[in-house]
MILUMLO-547087 format. One record per residue: x, y, z of N, C-alpha, C, O in turn. Coordinates in steps of 0.02 Angstrom, whole numbers, plus 50000, padded with zeros to 5 digits. Atoms other than C-alpha are relative to their C-alpha. Layout:
N
XYZXYZXYZXYZ...
! end
This chain:
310
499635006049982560895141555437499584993849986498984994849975500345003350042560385124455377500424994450058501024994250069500075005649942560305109955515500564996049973500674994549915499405003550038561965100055533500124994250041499844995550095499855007449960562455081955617500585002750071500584999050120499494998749955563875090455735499604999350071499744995550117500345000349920562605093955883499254998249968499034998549911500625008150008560975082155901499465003350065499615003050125500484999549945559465088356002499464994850010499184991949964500505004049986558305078156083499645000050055499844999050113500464999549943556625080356167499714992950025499594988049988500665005349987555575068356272499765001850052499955002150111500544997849976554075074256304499514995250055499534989350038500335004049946552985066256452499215005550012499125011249990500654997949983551125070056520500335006750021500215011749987499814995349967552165082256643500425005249977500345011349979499294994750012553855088556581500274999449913500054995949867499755001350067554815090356428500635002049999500795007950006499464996449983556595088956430500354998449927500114994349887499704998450046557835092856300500594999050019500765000650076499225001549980559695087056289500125000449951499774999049903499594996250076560955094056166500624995550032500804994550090499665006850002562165080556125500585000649939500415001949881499544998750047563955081256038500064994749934499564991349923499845003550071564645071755867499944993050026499764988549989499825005950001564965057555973499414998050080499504995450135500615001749946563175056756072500174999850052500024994750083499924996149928563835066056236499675001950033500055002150081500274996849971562545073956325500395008049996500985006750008499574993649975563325093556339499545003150045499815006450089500254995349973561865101156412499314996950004499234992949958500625002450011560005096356448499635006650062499955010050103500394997449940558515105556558499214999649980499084997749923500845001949990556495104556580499565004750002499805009850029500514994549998555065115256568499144994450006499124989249974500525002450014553255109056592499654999949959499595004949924500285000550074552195101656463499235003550024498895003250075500564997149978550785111856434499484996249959499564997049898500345007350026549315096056389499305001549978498904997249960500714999050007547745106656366500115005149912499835004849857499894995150090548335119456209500504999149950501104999449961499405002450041549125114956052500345007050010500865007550043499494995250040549695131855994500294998950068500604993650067499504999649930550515134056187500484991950000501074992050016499445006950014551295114256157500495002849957501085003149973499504998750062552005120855983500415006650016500925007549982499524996049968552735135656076500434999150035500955002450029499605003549928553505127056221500584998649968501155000249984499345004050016554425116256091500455003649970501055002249975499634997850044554945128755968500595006350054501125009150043499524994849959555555140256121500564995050025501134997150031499465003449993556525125756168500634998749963501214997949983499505003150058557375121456007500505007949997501115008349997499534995850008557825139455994500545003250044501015006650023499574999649926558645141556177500674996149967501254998049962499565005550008559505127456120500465001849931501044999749937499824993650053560045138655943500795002250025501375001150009499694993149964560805150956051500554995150048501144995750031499515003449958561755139556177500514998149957501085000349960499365001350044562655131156039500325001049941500744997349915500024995050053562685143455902500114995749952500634995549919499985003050071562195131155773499284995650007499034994650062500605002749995560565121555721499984992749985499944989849932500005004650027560615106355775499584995049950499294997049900500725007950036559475088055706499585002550061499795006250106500555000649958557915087455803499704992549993499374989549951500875008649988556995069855868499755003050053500015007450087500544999249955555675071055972499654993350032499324989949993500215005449977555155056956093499265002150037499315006550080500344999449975553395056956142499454994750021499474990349978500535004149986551795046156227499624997949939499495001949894500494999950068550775038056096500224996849946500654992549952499765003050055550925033855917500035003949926499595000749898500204997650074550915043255737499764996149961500154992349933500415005550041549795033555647500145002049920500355007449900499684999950068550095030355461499735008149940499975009949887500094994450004549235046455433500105003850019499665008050028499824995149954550345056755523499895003750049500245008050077500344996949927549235060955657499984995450079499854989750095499865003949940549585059455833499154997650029498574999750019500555001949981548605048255932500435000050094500944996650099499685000549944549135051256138499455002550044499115007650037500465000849958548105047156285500365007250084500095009250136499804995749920549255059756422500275007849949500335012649987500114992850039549535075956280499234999249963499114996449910500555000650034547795077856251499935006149913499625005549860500134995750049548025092956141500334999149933500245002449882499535002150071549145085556011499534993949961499524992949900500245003950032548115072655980499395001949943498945006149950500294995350054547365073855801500445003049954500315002849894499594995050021548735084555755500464996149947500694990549942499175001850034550025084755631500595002150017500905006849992499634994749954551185087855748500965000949967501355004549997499465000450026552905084355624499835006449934500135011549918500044993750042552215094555497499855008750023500025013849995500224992749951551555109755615500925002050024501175007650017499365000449990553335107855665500565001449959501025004549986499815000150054554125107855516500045008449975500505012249960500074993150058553415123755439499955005650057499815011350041499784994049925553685133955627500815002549977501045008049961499444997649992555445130155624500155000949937500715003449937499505002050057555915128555454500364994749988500744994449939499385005149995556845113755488499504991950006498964991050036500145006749972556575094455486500124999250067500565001250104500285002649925555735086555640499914993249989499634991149939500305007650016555625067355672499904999050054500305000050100500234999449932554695064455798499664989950010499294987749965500225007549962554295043255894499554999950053499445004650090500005001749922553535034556029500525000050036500934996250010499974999849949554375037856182500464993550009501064993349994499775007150000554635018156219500484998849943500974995149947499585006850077555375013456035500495006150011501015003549992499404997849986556585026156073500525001050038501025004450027499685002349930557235020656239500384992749956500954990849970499735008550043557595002556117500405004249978500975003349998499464996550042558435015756010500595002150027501095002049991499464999149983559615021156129500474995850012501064995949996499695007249962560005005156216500124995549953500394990549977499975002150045560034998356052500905001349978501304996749971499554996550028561545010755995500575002350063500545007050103499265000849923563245008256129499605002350071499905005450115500145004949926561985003856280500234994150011500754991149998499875007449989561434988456352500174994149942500594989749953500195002350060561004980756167500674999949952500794996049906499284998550047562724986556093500204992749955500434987749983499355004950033563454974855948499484994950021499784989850038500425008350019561834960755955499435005049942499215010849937500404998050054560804961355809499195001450009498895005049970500834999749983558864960055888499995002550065499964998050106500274999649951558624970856034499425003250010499275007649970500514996849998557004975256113500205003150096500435001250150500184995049933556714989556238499504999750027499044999949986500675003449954555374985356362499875006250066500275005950113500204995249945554565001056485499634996950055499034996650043500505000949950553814995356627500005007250058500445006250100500114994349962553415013456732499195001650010498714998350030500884996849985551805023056739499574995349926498984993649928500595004150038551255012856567500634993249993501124991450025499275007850030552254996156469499825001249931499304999549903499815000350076552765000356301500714998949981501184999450020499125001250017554374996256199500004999949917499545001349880499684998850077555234995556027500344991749996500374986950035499575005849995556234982755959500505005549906500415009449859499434997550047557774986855853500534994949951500914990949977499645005250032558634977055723500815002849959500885006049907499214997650009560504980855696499925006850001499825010449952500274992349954560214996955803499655007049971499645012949987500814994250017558605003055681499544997850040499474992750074500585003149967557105004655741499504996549941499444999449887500705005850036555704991855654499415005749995499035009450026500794995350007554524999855582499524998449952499654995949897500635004750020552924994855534499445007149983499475012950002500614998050018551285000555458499605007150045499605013150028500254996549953550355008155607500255004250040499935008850065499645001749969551905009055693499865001750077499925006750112500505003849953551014999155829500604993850021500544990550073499485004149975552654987855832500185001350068500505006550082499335000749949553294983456006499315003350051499485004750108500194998949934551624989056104499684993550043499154990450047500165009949950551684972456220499555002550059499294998050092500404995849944550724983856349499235000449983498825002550023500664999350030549154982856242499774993649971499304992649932500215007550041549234964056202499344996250058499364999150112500495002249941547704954056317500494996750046501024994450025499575002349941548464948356475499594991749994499104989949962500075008450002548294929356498499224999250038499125001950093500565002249988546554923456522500124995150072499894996150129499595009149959547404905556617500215004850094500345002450149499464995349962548084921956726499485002750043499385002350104500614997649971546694929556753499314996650047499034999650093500225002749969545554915756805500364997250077500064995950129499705003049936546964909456930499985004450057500005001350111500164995949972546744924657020499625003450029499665007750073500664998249998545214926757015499885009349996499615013150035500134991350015545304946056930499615000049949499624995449908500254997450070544284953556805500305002849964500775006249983499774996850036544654959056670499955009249996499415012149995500284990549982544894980656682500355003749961500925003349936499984994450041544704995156601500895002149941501354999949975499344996749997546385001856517499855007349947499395007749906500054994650025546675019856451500004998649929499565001949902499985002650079546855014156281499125000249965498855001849912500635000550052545145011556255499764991750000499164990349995500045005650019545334992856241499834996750106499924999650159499805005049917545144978956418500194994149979500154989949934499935009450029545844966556467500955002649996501314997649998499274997650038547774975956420500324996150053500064995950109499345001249935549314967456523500135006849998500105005349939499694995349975549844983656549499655002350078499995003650127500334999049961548474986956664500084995650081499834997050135499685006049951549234972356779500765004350011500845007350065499455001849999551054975156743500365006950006500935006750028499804994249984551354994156749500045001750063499634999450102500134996549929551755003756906499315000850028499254997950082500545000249973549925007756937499454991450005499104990350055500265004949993549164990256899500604995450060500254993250106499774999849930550504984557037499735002750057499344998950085500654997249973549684995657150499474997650023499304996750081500515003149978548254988357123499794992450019499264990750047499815005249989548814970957129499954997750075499724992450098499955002449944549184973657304499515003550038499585003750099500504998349965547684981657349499474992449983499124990050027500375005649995546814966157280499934994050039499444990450048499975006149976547584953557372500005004550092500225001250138500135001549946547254962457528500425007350035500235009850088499764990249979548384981657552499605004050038499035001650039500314995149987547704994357627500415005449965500105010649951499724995850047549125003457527500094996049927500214990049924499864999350042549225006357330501015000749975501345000849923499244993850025551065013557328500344993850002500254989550045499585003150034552345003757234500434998850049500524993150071499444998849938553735010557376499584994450053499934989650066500185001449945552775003557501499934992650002500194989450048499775006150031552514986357411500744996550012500714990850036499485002149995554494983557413500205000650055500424995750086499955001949898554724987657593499614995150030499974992450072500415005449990553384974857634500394993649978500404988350009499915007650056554204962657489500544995250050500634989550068499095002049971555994964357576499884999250067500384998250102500125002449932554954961357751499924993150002499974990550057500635006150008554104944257690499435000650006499104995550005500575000049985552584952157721499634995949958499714997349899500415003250030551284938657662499715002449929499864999949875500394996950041550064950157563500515002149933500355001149875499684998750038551704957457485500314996549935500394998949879499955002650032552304941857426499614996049948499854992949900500665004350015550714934057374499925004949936499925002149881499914996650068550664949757244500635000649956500595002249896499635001050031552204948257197499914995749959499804997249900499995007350038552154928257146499395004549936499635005849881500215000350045550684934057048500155005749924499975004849865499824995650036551374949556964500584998949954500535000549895499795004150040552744941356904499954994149922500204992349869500335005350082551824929356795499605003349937499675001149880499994994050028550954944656721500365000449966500384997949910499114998650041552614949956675500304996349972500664998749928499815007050016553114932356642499605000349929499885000949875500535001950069551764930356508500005006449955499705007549902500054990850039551914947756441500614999749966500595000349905499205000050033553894946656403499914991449954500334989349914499655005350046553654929856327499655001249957500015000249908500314996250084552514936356182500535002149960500614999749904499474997750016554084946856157500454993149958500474991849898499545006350016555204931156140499894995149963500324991349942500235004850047553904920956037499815004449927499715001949871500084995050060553624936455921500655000249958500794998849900499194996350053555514943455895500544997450008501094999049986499295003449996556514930655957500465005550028500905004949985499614992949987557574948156038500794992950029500734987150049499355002449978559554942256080500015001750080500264998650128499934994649927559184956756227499625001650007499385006149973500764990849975557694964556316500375001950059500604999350110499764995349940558254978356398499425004550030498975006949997500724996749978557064986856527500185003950041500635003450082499874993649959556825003356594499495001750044499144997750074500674999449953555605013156689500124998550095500594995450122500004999149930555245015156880500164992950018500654991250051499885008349965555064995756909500484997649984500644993050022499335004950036556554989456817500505001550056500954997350060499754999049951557324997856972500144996150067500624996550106500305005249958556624984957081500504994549994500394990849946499755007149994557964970757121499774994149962500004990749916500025006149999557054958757131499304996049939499054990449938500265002250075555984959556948500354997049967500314991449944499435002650063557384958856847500534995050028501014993249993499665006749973558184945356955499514993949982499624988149964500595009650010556504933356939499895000949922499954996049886500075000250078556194939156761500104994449957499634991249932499735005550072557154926756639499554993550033499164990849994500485008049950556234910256770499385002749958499145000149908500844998050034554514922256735499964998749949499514994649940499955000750077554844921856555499934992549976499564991149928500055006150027555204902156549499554996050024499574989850024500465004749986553744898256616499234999249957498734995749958500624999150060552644904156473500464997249949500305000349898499815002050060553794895056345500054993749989500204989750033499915007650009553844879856277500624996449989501054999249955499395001850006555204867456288500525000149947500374999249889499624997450044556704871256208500135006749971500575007949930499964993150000556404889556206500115003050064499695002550109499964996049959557194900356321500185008950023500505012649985499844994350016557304916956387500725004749978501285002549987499234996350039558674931156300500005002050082499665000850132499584998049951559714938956413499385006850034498875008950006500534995449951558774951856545500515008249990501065007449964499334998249994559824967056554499505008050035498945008650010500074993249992559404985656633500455005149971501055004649962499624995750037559755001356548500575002450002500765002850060499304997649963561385008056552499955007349989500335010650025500064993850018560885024856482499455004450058499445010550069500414998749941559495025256629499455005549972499335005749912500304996750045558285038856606500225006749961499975012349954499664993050056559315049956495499874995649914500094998249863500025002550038558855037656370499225001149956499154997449907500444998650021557225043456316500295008449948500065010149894499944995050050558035060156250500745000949960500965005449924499385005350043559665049456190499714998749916499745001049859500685003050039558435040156107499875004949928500015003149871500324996050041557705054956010500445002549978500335002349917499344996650014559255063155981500154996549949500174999649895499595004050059559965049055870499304998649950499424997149891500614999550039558155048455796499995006149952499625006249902500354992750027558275067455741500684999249956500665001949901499335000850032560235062155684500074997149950500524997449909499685005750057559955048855579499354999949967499134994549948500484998750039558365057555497500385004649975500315003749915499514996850038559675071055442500254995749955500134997449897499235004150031560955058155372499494994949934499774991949888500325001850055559285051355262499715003949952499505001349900500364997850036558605064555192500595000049912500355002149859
! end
């Protein structure tokens, strides 16, 4: 059998889990489920997936496309580079893939394929520039131009999570600059992600880290709570307007644990116009509509519309 556009699989892979959703002609969901990622052995990774794809065979007695959404980046040498699958990294993990199943594999970041969904009848539907924006456990995103994804050199496009956080930001605060997994300091992500939240409000004075615990505080007035807020915001503020002075986007749409949060994506578009200069203002704000089924949406129409090029 020889891989056909009717049914559309799509993984996205995480530090923890790896789920798979099998998806009809007209990008349905029919079926999805999870297995744990195993982060220490390739060959046991390249098993996991290929036992997945073929479960997935057998359920809908035909072979579908394959995308693959994962942490990280494929660098222009086809090798992954990912800080939470340690064992892939290095790897050629499209070609290892490739010559398992027999079949074309197209495999992304994670983030630029959350743009991809929300890009294609999400939030983004029918505007020509949208960018997908993660704020969760890291901050990465995509940006999509008449619902492709942009793709670039490194394809290093769209990581706003790895740009330097505002200096102006940093002194007002009086923080240092810290560490980030990347390798690099200094990242807004390290501020603006779920865990640099966290730590935000351990700075200004917590005795708790936990995000949850933050928004019960926020929605008390607790002082400390708000006091990290105002500043987390501008973070975020200065972080999304890079976005807006880079790609000009019509739409950032944002996903992830925090985008959950009221009262981000309510102060957002203000945060945004306060890093811009007059006469520039922010695009529209919008949360996902695909939620997190959009990471293996995402990949799905990635593995669909690498069929429909070859």
């Amino acid at each position: 059998m020889s891989a056909i556009n009717n049914i559309a699989y799509g993984l996205d892979i995480g530090g923890t889990k790896i789920e798979i959703g099998l998806f009809d002609h007209e990008m349905k969901m029919i079926d999805s489920w999870r297995v744990p990622t195993p982060t220490e052995n390739y060959h046991e990774f390249l098993y996991t997936i290929t036992t997945l794809i073929n479960e997935a065979d057998k359920r809908t007695g035909q072979q579908g496309s394959i995308g693959i959404g994962m942490p990280g980046i494929i660098d222009k040498n086809k090798r992954v580079k990912s800080a939470n699958i340690r064992c892939a990294t290095g790897k050629l993990i499209v070609e290892d893939l490739d010559n398992i199943l027999g079949r074309n594999v197209a495999v992304a970041n994670d983030c630029r394929l959350f743009a991809l969904s929300e890009s294609n009848q999400g939030a983004g539907r029918n505007l020509p520039i949208v960018y997908g924006a993660i704020i969760g456990t890291g901050a990465g995103g995509g940006l999509c131009i008449d619902g492709e994804l942009y793709k670039s050199t490194n394809n290093t496009a769209g990581e706003y999570g790895h740009l330097p956080a505002s200096g102006a930001l940093l002194n007002k605060y009086n923080i240092k600059p810290r560490q980030c997994g990347c390798g690099l300091i200094g990242c807004s992500e390290t501020y603006i992600a779920g865990p640099g939240l966290g730590w935000l409000y351990q700075h200004f004075g917590s005795d708790s880290n936990s995000t949850t615990q933050f928004v019960t505080d926020l929605r008390d007035n607790n002082p400390i709570a708000i006091k990290t807020f105002d500043c987390y915001m501008e973070f975020l503020g200065s972080a999304f307007s890079t976005l807006v002075l880079s790609y000009d986007p019509d739409m950032i749409v944002v996903g992830g644990g925090l985008s959950k949060i009221d009262e981000i994506i309510e102060g957002l578009p203000a945060a945004i116009n306060k890093h811009l200069f007059t006469g520039i203002e922010s695009p529209i704000i919008s949360r996902a509509v695909f939620g997190d089924s959009s990471g293996v949406r995402g990949a799905a129409i990635l593995g669909k519309n690498h069929e429909f090029e070859k």
